[in-house]
CHARMM internal coordinates of N, CA and C (Angstrom, degrees):
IC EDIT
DIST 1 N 1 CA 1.4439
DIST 1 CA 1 C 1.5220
ANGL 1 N 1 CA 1 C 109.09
DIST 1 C 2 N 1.3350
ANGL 1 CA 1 C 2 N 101.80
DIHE 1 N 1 CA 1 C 2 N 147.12
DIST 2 N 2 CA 1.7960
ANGL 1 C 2 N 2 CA 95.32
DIHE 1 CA 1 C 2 N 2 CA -169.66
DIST 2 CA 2 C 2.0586
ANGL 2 N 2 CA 2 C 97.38
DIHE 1 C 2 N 2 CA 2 C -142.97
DIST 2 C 3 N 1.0982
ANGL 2 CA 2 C 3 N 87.15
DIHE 2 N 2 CA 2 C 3 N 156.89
DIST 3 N 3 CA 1.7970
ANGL 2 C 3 N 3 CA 98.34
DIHE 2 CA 2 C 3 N 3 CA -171.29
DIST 3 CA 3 C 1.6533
ANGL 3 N 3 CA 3 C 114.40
DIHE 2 C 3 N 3 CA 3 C -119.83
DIST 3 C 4 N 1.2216
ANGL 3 CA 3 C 4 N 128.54
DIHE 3 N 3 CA 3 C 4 N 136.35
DIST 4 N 4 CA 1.4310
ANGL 3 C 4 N 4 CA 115.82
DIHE 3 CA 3 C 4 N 4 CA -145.80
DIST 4 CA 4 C 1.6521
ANGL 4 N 4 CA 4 C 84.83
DIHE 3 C 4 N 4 CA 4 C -136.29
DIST 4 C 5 N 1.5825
ANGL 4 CA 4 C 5 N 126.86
DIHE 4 N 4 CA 4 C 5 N 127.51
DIST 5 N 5 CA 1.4093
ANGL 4 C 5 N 5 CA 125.06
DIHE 4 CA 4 C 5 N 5 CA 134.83
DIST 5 CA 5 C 1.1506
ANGL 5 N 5 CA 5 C 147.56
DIHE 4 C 5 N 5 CA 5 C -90.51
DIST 5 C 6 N 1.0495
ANGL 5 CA 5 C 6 N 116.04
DIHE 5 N 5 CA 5 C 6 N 140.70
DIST 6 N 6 CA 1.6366
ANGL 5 C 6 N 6 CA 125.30
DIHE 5 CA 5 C 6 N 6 CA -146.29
DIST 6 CA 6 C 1.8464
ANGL 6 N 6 CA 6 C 98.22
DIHE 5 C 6 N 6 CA 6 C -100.72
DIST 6 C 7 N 0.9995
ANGL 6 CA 6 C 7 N 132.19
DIHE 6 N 6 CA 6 C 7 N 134.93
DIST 7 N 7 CA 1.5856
ANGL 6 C 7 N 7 CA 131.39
DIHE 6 CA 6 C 7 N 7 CA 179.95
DIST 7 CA 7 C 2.0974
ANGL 7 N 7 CA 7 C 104.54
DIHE 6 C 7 N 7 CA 7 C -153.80
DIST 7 C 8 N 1.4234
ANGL 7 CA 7 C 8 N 92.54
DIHE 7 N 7 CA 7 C 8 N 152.76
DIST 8 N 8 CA 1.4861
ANGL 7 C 8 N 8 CA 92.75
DIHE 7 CA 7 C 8 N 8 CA 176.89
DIST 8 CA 8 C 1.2547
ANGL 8 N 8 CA 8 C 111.38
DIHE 7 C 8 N 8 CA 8 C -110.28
DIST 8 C 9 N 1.6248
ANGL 8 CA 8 C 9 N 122.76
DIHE 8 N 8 CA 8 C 9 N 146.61
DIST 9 N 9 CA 1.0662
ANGL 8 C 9 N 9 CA 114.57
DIHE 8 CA 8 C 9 N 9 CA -151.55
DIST 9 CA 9 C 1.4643
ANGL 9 N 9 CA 9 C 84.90
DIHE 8 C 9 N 9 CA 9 C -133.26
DIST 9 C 10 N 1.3992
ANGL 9 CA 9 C 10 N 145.10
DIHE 9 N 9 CA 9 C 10 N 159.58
DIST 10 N 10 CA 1.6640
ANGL 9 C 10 N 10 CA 135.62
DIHE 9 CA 9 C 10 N 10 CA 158.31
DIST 10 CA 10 C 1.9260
ANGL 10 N 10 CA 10 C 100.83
DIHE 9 C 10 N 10 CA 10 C -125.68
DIST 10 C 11 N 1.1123
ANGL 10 CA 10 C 11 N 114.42
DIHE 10 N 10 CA 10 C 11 N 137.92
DIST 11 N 11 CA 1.3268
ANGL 10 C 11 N 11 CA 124.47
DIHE 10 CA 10 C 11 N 11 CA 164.50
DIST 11 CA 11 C 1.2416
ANGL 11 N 11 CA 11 C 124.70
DIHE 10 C 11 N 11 CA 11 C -128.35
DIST 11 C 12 N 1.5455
ANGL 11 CA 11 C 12 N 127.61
DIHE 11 N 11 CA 11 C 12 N 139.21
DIST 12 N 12 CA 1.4231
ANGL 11 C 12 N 12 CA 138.55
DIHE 11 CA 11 C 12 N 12 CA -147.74
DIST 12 CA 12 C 1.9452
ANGL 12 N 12 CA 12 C 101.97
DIHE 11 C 12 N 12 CA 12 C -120.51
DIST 12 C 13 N 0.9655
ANGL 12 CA 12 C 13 N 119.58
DIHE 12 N 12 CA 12 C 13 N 151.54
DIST 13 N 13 CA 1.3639
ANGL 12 C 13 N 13 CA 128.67
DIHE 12 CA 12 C 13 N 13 CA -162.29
DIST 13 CA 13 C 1.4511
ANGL 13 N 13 CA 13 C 103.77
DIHE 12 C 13 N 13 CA 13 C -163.13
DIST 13 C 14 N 1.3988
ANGL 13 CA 13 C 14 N 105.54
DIHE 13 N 13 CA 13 C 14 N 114.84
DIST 14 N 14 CA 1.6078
ANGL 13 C 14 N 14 CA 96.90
DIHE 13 CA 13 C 14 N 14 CA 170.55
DIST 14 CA 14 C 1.6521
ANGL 14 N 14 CA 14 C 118.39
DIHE 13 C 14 N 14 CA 14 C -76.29
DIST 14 C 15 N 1.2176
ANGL 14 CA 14 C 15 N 93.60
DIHE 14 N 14 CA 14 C 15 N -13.91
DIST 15 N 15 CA 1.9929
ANGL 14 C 15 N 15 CA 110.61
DIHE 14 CA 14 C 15 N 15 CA -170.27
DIST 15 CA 15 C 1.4366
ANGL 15 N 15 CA 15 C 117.82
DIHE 14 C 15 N 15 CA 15 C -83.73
DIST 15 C 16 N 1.4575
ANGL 15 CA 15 C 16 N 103.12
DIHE 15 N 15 CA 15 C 16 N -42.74
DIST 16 N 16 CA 1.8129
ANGL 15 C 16 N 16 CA 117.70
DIHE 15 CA 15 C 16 N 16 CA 176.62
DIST 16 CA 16 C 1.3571
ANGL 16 N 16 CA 16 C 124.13
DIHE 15 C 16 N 16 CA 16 C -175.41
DIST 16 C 17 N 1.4506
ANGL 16 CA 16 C 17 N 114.80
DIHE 16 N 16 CA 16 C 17 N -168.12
DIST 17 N 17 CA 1.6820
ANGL 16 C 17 N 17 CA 97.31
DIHE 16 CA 16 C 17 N 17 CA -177.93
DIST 17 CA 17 C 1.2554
ANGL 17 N 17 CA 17 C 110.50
DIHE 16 C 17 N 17 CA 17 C -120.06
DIST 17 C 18 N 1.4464
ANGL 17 CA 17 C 18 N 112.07
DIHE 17 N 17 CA 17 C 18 N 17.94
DIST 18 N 18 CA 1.5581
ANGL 17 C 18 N 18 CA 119.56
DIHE 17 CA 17 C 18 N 18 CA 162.46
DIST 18 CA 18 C 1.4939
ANGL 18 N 18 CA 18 C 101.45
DIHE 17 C 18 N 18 CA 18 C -87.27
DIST 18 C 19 N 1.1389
ANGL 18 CA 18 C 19 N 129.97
DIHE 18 N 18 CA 18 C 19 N -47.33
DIST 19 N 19 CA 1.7228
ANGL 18 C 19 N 19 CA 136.83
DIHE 18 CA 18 C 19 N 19 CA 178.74
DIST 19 CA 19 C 1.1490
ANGL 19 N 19 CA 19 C 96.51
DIHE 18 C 19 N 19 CA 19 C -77.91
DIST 19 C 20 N 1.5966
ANGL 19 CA 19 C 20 N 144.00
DIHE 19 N 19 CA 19 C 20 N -10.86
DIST 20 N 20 CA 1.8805
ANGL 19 C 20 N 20 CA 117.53
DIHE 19 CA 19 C 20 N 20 CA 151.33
DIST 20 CA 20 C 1.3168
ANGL 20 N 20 CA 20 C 95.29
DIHE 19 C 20 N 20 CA 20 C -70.22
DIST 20 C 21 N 1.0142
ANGL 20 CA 20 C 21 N 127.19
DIHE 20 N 20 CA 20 C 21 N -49.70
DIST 21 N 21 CA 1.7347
ANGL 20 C 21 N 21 CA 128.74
DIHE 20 CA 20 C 21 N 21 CA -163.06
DIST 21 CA 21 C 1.2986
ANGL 21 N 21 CA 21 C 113.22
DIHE 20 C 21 N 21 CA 21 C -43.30
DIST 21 C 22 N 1.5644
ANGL 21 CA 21 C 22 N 114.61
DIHE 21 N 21 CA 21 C 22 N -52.78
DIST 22 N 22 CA 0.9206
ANGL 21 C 22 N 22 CA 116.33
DIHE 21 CA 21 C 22 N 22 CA 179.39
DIST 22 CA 22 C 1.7268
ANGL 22 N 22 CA 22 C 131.69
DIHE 21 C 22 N 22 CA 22 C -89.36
DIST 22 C 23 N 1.6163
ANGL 22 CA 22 C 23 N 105.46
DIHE 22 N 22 CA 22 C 23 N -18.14
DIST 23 N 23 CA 1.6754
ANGL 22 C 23 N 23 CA 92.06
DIHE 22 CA 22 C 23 N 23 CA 142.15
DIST 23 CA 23 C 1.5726
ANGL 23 N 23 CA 23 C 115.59
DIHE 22 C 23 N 23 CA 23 C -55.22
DIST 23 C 24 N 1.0904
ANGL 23 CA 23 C 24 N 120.07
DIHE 23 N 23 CA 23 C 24 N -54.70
DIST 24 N 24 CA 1.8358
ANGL 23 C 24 N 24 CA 122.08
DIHE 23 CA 23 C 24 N 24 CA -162.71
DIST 24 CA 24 C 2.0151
ANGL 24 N 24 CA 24 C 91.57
DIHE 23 C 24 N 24 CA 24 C -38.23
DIST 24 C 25 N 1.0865
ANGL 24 CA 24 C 25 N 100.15
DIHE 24 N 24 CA 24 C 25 N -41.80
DIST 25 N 25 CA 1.7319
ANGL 24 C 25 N 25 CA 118.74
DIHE 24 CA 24 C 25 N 25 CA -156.33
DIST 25 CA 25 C 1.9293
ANGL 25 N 25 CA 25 C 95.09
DIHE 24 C 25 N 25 CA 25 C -63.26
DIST 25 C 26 N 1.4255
ANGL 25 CA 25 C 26 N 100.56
DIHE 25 N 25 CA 25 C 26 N -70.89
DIST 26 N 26 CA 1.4942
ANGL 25 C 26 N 26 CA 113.19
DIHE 25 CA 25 C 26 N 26 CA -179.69
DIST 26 CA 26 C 1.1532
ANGL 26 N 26 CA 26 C 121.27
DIHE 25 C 26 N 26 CA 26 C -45.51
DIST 26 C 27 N 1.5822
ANGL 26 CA 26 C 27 N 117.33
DIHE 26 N 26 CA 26 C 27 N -44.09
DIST 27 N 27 CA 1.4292
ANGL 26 C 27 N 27 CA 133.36
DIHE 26 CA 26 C 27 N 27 CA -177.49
DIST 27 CA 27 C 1.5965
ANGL 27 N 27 CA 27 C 109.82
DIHE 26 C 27 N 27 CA 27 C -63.37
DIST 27 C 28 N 1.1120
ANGL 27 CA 27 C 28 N 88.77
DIHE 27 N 27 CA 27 C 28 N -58.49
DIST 28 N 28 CA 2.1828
ANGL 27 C 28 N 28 CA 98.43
DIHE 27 CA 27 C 28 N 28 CA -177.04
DIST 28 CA 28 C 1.2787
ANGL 28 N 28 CA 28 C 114.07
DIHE 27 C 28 N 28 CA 28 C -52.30
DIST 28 C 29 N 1.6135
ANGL 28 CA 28 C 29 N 104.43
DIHE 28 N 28 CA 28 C 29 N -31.17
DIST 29 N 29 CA 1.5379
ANGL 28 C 29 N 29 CA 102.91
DIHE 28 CA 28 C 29 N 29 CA -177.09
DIST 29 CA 29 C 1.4079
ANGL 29 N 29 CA 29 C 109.89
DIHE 28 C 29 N 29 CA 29 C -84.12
DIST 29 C 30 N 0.7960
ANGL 29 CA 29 C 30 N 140.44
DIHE 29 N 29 CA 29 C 30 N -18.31
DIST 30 N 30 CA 1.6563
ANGL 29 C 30 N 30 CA 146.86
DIHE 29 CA 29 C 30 N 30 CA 161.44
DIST 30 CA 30 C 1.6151
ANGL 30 N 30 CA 30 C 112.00
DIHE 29 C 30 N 30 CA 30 C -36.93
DIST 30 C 31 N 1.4476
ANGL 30 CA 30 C 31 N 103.01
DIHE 30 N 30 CA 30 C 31 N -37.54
DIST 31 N 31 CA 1.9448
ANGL 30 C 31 N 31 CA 109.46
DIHE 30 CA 30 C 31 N 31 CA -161.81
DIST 31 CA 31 C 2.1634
ANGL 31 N 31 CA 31 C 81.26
DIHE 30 C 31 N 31 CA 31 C -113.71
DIST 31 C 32 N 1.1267
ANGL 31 CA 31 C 32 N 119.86
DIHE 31 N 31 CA 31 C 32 N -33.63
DIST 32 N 32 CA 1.3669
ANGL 31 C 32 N 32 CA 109.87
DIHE 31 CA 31 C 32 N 32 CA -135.39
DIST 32 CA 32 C 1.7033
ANGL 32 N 32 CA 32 C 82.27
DIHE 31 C 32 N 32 CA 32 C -96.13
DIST 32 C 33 N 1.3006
ANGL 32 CA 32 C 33 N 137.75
DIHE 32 N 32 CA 32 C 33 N 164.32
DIST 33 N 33 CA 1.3830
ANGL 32 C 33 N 33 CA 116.03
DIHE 32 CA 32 C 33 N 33 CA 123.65
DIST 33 CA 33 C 1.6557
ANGL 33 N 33 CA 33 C 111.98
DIHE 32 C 33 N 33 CA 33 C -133.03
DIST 33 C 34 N 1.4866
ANGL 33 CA 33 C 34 N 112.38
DIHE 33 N 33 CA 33 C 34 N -174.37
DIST 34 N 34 CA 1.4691
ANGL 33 C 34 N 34 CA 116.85
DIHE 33 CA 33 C 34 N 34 CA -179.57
DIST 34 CA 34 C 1.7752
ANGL 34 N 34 CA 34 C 113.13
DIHE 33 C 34 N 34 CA 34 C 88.01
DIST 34 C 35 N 1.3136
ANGL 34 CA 34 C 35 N 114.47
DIHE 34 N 34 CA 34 C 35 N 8.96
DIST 35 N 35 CA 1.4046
ANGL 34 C 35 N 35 CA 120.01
DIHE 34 CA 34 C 35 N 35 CA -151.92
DIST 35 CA 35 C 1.7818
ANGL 35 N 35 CA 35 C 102.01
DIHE 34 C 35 N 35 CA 35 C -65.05
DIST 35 C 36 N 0.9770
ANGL 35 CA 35 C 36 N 106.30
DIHE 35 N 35 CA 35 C 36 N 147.27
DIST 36 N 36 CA 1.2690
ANGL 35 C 36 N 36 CA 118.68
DIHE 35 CA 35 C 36 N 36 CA -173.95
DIST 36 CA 36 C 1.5322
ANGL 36 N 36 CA 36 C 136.35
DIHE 35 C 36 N 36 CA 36 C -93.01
DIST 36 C 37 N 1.5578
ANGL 36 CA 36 C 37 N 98.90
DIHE 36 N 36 CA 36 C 37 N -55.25
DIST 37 N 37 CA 1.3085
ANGL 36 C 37 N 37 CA 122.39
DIHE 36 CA 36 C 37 N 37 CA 174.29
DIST 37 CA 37 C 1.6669
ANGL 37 N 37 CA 37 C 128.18
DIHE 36 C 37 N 37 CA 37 C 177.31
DIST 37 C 38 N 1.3964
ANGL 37 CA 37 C 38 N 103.48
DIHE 37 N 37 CA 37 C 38 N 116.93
DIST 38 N 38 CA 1.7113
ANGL 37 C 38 N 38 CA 107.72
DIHE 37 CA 37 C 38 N 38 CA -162.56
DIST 38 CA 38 C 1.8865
ANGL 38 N 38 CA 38 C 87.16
DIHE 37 C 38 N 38 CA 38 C -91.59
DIST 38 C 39 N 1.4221
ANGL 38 CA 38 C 39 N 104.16
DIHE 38 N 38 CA 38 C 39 N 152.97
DIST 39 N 39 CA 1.6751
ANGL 38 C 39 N 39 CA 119.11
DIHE 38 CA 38 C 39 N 39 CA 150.93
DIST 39 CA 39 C 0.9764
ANGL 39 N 39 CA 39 C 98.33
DIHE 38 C 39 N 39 CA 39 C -153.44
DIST 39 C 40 N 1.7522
ANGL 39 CA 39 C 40 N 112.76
DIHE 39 N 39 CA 39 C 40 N 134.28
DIST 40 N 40 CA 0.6791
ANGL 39 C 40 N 40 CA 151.98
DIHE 39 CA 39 C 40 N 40 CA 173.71
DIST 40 CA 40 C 1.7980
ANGL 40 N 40 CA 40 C 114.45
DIHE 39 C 40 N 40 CA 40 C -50.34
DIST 40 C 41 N 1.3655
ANGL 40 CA 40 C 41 N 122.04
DIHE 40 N 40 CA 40 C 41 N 127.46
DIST 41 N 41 CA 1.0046
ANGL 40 C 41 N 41 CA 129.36
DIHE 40 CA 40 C 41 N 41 CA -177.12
DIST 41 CA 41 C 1.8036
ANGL 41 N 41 CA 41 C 130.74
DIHE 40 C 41 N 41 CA 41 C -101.81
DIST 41 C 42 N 1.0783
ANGL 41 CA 41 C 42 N 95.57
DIHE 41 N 41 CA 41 C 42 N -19.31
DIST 42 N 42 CA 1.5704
ANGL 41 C 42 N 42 CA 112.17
DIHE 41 CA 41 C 42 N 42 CA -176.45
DIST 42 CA 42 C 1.7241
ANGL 42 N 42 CA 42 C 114.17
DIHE 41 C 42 N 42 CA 42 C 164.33
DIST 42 C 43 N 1.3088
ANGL 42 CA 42 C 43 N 100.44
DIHE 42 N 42 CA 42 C 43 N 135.23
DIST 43 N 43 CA 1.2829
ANGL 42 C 43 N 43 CA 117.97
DIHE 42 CA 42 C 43 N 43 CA -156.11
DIST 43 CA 43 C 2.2527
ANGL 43 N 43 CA 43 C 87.53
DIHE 42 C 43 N 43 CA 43 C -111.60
DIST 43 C 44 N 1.4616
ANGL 43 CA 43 C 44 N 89.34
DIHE 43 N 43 CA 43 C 44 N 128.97
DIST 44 N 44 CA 2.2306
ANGL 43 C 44 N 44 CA 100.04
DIHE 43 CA 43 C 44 N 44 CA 157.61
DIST 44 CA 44 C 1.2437
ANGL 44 N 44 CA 44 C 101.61
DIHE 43 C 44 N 44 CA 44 C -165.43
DIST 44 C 45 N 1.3797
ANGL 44 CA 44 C 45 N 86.40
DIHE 44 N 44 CA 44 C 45 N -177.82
DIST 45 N 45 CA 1.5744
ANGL 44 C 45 N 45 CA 97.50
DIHE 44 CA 44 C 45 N 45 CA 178.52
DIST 45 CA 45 C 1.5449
ANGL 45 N 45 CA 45 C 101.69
DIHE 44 C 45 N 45 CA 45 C -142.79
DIST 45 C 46 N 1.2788
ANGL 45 CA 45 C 46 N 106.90
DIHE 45 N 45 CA 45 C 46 N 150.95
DIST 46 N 46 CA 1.6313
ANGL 45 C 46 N 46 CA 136.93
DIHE 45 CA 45 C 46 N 46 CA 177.38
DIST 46 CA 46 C 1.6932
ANGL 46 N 46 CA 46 C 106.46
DIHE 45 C 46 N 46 CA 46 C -84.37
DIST 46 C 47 N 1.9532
ANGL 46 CA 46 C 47 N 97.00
DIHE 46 N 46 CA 46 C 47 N 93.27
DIST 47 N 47 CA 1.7773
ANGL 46 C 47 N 47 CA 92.69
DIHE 46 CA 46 C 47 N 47 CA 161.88
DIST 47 CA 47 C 1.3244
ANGL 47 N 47 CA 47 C 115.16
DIHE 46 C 47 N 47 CA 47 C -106.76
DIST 47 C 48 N 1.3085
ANGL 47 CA 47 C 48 N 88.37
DIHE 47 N 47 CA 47 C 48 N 167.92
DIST 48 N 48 CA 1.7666
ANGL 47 C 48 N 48 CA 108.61
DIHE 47 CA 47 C 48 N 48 CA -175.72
DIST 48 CA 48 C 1.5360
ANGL 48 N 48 CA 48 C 100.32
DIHE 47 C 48 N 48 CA 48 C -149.68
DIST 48 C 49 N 1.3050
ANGL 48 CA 48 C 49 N 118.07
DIHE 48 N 48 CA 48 C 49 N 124.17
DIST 49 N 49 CA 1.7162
ANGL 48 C 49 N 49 CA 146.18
DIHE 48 CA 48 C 49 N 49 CA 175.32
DIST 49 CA 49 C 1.7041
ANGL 49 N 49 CA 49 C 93.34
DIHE 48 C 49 N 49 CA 49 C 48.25
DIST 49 C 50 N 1.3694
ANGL 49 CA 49 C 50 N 108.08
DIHE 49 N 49 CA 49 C 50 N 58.77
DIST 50 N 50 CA 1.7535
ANGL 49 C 50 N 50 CA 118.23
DIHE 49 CA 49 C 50 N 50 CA 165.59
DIST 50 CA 50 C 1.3275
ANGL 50 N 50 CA 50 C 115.45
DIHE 49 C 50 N 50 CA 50 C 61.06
DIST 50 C 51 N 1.5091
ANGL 50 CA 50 C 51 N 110.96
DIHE 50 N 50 CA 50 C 51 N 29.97
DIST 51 N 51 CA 2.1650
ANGL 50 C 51 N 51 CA 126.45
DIHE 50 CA 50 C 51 N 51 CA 173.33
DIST 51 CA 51 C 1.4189
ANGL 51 N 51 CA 51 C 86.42
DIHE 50 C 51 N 51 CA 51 C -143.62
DIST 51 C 52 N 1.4285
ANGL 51 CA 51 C 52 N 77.53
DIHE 51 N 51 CA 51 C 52 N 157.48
DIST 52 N 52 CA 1.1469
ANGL 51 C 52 N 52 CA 120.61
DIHE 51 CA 51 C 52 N 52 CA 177.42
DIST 52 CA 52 C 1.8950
ANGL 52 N 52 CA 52 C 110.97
DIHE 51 C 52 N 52 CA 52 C -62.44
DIST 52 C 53 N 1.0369
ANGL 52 CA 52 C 53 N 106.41
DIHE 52 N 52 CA 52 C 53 N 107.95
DIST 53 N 53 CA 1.8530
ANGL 52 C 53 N 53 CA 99.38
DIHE 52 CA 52 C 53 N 53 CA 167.28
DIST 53 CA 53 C 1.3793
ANGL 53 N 53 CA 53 C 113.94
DIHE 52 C 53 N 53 CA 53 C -96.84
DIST 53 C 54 N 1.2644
ANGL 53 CA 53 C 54 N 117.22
DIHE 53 N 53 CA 53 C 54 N -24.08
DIST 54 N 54 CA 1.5972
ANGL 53 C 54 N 54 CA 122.46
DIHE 53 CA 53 C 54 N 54 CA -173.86
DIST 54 CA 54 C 1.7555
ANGL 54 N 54 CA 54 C 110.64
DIHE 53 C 54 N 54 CA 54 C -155.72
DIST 54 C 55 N 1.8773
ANGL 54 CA 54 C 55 N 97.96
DIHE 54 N 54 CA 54 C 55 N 155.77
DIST 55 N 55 CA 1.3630
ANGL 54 C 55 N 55 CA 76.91
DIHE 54 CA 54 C 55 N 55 CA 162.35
DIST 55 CA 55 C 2.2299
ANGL 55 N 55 CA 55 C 91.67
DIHE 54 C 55 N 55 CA 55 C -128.09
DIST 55 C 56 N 0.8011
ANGL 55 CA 55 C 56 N 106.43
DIHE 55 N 55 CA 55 C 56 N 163.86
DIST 56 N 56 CA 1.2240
ANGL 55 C 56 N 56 CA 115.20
DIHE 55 CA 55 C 56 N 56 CA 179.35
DIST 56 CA 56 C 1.6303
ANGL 56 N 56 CA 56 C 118.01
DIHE 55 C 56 N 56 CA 56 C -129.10
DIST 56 C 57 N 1.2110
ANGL 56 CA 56 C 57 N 94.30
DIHE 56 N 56 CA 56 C 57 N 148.39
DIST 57 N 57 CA 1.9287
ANGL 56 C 57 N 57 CA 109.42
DIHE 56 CA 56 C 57 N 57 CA -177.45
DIST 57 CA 57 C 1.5076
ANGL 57 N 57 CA 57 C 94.77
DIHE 56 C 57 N 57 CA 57 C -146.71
DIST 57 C 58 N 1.9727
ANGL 57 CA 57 C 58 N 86.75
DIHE 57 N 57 CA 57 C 58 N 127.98
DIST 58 N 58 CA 1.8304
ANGL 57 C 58 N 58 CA 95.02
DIHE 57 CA 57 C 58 N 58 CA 178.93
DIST 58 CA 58 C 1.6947
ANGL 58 N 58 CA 58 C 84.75
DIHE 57 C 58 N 58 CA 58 C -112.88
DIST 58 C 59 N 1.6085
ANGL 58 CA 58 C 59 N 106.87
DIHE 58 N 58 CA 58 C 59 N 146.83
DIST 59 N 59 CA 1.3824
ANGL 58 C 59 N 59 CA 102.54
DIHE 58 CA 58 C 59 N 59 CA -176.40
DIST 59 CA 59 C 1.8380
ANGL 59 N 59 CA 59 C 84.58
DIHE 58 C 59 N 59 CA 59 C -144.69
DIST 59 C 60 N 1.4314
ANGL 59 CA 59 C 60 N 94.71
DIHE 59 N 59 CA 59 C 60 N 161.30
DIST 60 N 60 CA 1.5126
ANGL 59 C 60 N 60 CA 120.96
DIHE 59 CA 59 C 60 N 60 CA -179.64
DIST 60 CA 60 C 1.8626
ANGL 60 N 60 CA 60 C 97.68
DIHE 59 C 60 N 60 CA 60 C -106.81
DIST 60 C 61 N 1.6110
ANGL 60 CA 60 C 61 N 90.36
DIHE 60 N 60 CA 60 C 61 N 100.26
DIST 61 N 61 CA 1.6542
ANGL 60 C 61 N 61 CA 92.31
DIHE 60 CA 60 C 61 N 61 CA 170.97
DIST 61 CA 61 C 1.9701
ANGL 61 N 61 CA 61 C 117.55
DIHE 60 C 61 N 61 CA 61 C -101.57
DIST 61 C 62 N 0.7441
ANGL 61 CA 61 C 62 N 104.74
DIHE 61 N 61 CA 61 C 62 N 143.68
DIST 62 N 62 CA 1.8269
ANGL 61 C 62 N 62 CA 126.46
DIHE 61 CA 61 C 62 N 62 CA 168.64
DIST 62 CA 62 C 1.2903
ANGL 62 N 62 CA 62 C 141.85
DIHE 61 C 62 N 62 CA 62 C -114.03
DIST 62 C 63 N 1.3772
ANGL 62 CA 62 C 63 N 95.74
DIHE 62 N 62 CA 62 C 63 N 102.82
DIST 63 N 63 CA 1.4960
ANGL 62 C 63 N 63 CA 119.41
DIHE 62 CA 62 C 63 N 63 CA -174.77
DIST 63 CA 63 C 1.3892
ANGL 63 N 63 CA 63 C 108.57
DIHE 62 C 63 N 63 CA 63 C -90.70
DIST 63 C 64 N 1.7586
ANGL 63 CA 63 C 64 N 104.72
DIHE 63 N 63 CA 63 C 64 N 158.74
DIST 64 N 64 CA 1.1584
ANGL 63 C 64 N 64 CA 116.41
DIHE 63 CA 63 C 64 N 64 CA -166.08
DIST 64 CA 64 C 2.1047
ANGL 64 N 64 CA 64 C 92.01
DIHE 63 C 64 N 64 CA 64 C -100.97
DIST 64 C 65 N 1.5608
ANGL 64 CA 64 C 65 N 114.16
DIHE 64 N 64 CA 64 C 65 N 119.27
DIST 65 N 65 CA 1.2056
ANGL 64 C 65 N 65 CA 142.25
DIHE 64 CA 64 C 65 N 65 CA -163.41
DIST 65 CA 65 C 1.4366
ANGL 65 N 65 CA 65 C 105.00
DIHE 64 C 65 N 65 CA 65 C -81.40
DIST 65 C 66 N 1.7588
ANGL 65 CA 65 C 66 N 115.39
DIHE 65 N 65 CA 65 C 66 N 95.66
DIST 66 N 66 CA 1.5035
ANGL 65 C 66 N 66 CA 125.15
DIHE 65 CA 65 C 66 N 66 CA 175.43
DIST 66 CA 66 C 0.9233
ANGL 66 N 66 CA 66 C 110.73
DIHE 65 C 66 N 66 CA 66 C -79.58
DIST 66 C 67 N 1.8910
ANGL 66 CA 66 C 67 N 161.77
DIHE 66 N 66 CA 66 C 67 N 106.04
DIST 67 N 67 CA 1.3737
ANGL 66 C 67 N 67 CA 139.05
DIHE 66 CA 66 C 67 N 67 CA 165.32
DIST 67 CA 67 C 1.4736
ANGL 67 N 67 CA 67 C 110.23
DIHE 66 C 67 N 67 CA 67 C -77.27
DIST 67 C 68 N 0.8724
ANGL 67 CA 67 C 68 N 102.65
DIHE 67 N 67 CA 67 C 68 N -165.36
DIST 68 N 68 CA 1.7356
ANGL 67 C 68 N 68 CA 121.25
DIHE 67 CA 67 C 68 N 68 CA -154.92
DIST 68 CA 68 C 1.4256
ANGL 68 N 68 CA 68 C 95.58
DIHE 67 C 68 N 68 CA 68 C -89.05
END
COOR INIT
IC SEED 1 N 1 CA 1 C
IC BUILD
């Protein structure tokens, strides 16, 4: 039996919101490990003077839950 935590993560991409996604993805795994499975929660983008400055993806990632 295994126990999973759930956390929200947002990643920023000046290029797209598959490449925020996947910083959010790369980054988390750095601190997180055991990760399970991210979905994506909502997709925007960050303007500034009517362009695009960013696009962003907030996703719900799941880790596999070690206790003490």
């Amino acid at each position: 039996m295994s126990v999973y935590k759930i956390i929200e993560v947002v990643g920023t991409s000046t290029e797209s919101w598959e490449k925020a996604a996947q910083q959010a993805i790369e980054t988390t795994s750095k601190s997180l490990h055991d990760l399970r499975i991210a979905e994506v929660e909502k997709l925007d983008i960050q303007m500034e003077d009517g362009k695009v400055k960013a696009y962003r993806a907030k996703l719900k990632v799941s880790f596999k839950y070690h206790g003490d």
